[in-house]
C-alpha positions in Angstrom: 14.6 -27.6 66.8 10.9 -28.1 67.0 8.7 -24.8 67.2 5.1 -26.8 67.6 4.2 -29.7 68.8 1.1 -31.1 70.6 0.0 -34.2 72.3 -2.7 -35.2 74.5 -4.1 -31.9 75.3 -0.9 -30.3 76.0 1.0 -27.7 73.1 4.3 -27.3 73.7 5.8 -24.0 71.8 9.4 -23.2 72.0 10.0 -19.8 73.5 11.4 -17.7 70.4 11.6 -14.2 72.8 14.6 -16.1 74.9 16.3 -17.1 71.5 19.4 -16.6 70.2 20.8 -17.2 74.0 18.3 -19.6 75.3 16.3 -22.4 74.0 13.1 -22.6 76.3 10.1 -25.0 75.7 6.9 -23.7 77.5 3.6 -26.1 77.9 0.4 -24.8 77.4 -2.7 -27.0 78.7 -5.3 -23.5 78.8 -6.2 -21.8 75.3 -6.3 -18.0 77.4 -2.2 -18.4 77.8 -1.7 -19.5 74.2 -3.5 -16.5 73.0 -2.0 -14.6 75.4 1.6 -16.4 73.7 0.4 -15.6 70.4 0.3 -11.7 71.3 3.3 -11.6 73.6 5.3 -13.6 70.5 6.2 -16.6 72.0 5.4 -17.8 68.2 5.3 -15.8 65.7 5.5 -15.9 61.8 1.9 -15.9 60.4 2.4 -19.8 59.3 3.1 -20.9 63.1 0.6 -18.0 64.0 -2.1 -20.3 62.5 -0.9 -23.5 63.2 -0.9 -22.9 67.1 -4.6 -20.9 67.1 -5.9 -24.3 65.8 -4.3 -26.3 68.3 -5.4 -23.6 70.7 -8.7 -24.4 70.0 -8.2 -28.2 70.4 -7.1 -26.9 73.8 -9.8 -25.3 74.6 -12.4 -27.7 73.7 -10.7 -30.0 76.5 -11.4 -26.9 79.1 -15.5 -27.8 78.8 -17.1 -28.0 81.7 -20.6 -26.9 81.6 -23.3 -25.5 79.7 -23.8 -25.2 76.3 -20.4 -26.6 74.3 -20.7 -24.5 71.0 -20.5 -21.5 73.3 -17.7 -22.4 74.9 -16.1 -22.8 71.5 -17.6 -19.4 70.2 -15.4 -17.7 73.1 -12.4 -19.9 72.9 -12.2 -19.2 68.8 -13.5 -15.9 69.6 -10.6 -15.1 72.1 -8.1 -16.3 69.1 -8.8 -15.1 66.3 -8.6 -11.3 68.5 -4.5 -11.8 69.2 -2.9 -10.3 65.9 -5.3 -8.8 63.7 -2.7 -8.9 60.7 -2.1 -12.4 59.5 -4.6 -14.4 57.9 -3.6 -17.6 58.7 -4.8 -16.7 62.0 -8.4 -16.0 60.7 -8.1 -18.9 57.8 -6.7 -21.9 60.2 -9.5 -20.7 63.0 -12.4 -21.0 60.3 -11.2 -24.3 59.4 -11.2 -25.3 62.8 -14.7 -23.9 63.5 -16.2 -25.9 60.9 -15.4 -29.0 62.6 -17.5 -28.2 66.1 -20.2 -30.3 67.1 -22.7 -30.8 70.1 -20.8 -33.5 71.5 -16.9 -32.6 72.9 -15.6 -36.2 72.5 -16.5 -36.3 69.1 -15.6 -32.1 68.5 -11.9 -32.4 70.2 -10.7 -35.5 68.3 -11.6 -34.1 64.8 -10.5 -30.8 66.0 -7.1 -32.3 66.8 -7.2 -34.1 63.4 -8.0 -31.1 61.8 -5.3 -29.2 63.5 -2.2 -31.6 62.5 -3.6 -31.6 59.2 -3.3 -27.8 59.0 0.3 -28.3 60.6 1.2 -31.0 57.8 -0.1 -29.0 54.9 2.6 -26.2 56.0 5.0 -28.1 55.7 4.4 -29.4 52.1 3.3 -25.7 50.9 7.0 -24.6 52.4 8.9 -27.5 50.9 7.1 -26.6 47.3 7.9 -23.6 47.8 11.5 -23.9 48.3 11.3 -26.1 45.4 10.0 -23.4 43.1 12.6 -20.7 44.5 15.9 -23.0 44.5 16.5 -22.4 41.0 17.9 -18.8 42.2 20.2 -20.1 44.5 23.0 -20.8 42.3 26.5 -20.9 42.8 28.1 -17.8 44.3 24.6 -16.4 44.5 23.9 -14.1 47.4 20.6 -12.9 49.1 19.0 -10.3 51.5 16.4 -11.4 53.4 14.1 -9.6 56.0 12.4 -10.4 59.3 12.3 -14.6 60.4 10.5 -16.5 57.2 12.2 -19.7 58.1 11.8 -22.8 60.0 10.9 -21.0 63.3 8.0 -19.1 61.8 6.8 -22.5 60.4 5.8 -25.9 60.6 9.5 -26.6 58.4 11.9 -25.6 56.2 10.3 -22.0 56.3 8.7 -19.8 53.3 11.4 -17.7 52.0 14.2 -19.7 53.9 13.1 -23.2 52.1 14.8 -22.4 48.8 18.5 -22.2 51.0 18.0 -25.0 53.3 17.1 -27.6 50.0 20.3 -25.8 48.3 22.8 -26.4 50.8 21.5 -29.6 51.3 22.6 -29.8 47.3 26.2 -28.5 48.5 25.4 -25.2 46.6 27.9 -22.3 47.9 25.9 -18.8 48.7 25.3 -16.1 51.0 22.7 -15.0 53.1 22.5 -11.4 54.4 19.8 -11.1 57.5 18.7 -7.7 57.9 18.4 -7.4 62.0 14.5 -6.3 61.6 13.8 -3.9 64.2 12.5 -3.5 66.9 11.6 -7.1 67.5 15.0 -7.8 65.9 13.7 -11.2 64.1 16.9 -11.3 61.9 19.0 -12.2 65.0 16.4 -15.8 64.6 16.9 -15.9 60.8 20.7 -15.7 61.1 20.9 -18.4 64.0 18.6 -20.8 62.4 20.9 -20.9 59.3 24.1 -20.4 60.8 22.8 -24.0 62.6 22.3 -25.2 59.8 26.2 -24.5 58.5 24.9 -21.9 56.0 26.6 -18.8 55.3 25.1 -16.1 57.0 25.4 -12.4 58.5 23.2 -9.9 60.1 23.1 -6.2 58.8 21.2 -3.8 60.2 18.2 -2.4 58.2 19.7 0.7 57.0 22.8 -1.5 55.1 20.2 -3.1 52.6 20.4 -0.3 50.1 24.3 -0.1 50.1 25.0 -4.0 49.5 22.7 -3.5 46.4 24.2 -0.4 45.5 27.3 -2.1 45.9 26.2 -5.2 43.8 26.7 -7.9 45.8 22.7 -8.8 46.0 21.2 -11.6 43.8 17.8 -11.4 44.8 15.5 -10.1 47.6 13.6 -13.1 49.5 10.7 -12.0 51.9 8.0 -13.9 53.2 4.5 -12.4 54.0 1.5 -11.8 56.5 -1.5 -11.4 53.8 -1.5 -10.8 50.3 -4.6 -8.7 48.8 -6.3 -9.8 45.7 -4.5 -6.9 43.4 -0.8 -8.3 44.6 -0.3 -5.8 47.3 2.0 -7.8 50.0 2.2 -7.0 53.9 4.8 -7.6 55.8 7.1 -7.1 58.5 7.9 -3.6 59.1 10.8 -2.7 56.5 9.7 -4.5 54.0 8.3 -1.6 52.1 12.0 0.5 51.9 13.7 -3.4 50.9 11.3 -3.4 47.8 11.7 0.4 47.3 15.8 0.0 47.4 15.6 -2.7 45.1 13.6 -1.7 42.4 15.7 1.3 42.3 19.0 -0.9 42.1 16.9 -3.2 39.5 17.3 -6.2 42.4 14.7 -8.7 41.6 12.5 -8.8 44.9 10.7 -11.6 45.4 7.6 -12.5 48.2 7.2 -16.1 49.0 3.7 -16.8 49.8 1.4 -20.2 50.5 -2.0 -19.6 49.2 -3.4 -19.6 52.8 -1.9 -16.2 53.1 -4.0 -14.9 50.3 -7.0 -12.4 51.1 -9.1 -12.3 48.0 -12.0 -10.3 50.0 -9.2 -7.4 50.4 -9.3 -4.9 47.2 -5.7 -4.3 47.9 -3.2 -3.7 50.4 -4.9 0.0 51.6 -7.6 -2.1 53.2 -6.0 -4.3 55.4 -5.6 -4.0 59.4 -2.0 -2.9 60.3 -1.3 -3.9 64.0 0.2 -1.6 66.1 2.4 -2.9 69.0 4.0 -0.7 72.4 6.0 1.8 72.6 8.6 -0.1 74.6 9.7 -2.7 71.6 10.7 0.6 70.1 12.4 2.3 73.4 13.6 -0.6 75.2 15.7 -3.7 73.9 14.8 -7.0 76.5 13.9 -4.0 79.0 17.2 -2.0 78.9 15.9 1.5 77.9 17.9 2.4 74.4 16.5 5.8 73.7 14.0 8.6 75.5 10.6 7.9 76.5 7.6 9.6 74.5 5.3 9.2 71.6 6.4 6.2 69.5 4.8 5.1 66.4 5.4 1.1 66.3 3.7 -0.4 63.0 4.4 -4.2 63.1 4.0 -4.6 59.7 4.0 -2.2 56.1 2.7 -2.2 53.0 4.3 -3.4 49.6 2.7 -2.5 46.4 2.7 -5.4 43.6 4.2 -2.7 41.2 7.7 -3.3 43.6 6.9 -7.2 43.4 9.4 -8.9 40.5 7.1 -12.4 41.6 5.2 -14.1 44.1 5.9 -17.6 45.0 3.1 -20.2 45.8 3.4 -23.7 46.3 1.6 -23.9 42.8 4.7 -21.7 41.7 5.6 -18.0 40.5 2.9 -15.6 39.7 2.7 -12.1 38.7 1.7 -9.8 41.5 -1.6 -8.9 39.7 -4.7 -9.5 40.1 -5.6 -11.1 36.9 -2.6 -13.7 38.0 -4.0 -14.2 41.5 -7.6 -14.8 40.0 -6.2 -17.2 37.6 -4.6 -19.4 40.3 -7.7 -19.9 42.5 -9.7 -19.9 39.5 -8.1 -23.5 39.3 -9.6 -24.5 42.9 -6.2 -23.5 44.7 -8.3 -21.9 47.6 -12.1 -21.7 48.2 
């Protein structure tokens, strides 16, 4: 199950708002639909989120016709980089990208494309490292809550906070995996069927459950992923993250935020200062268009605020840090990230 792939012009994404019940690929040949993909969440998961805005642009350098080129590419990056204002990867993979455009289109879209696979390629070793560092939780009888879709569907592979199980089970490790349903966009219902297809023990609770499993004991460990971390440790993520961390500090659960070094801010003080999207009202009324509740005011955050004090560790592909900003320094001190 492939969520990106591109050839000759042409990125093919597959359709993640028909799964679990349908398994659609869609083609994209014009960089205007892929942003408009990237905001309707035909891919989402701030990994993928990245990985498809570069190829976007790829995309979009192939749309040249006339007039100056570098404008062109100023409007298609331009049009990008405004879909989700949350991520970073977004902003990170598109100035990567940018750095590559020339006068000349032959010469800009092939090392665009290079560029673009390269980014892809790089996920998936930060994922796999990641998993690496995180496995040695996963231990025998071990079982975890996880929130929103980290995995292989929000990635290039193997996923951020998903890795650790897929390289476990792989190792014939017995565990469990509870997927909180994540509302309103219900991305649990994607974590649960990529594991259960890969024959690993999983069920979905809704979000209010959390608290009572680890009240209840039966939680090793809280895996999330993430959509920026700021330089102090503060995490964002998928709404619901913050009452996870909340729930399992209180119930001493060690709650941990797995996190490739691309997804790092270091021009953000701390979480208070970074751009929380707000989506409509009808992910919050409606479920795939059927009306579950009145009509009026909603407040839809897409994502919420974790402060390091909550954070037990973040994960890199360089390995576990403290959430601080001393530890965060440290690690790009040591050229992690420009």
């Amino acid at each position: 199950m492939k969520t990106i792939s591109y050839k000759d012009g042409k990125l093919t994404l597959l359709d993640q708002t028909q799964l679990p019940h349908q398994t659609t690929y869609i083609t994209y040949t014009e960089h205007e639909k892929i942003a408009r993909a990237i905001e309707d969440m035909v891919v989402r998961g701030a990994p993928a989120i990245g990985i498809t805005a570069a190829y976007g642009v790829a995309v979009g350098a192939r749309e040249y016709q006339r007039g100056s080129f570098k404008e062109h590419m100023t409007r298609v990056i331009e049009r990008l980089q405004h879909t989700r204002p949350t991520a970073v990867n977004l902003h990170w993979a598109l100035k990567r990208v940018h750095a590559v455009v020339t006068d000349h289109p032959a010469e800009t879209i092939q090392a665009l494309e290079q560029e673009a696979e390269r980014i892809f390629e790089e996920d998936q070793a930060i994922n796999l490292a990641i998993g690496q560092h995180l496995k040695r939780l996963v231990t025998e009888s071990s079982a975890f809550l996880i929130h929103c879709n980290p995995g292989r569907l929000a990635t290039s592979d193997y996923g951020t906070a998903t890795a650790p199980f897929y390289l476990a089970h792989v190792e014939g490790v017995k565990f469990k995996v509870y997927s909180d349903e994540t509302r309103p966009r219900l991305q649990g219902a994607l974590t649960a069927y990529e594991l259960s297809e890969a024959g690993i023990d999983v069920t979905v609770i809704t979000d209010s459950t959390a608290a009572t499993l680890m009240q209840q004991g039966k939680i090793t460990a809280v895996f999330v992923g993430c959509d920026r971390v700021a330089a102090n440790g503060d995490v964002v993520n998928k709404i619901g993250t913050l009452p996870l961390a909340i729930a399992a500090h209180y119930f001493k659960v060690p709650f941990y935020v797995a996190a490739p070094t691309p997804t790092f801010d270091l021009t953000i003080e701390d979480g208070s200062h970074i751009p929380i999207e707000e989506r409509h009202a009808t992910e919050v009324t409606h479920i795939r268009e059927q009306p579950v509740t009145i009509e009026g005011t909603v407040y839809n955050p897409a994502f919420d605020v974790t402060p390091a004090a909550l954070i037990t560790g973040i994960v890199t592909e360089h390995g576990e840090i403290e959430p601080t900003y001393e530890a965060i320094k440290n690690l790009f001190s040591k050229g992690e990230k420009e």
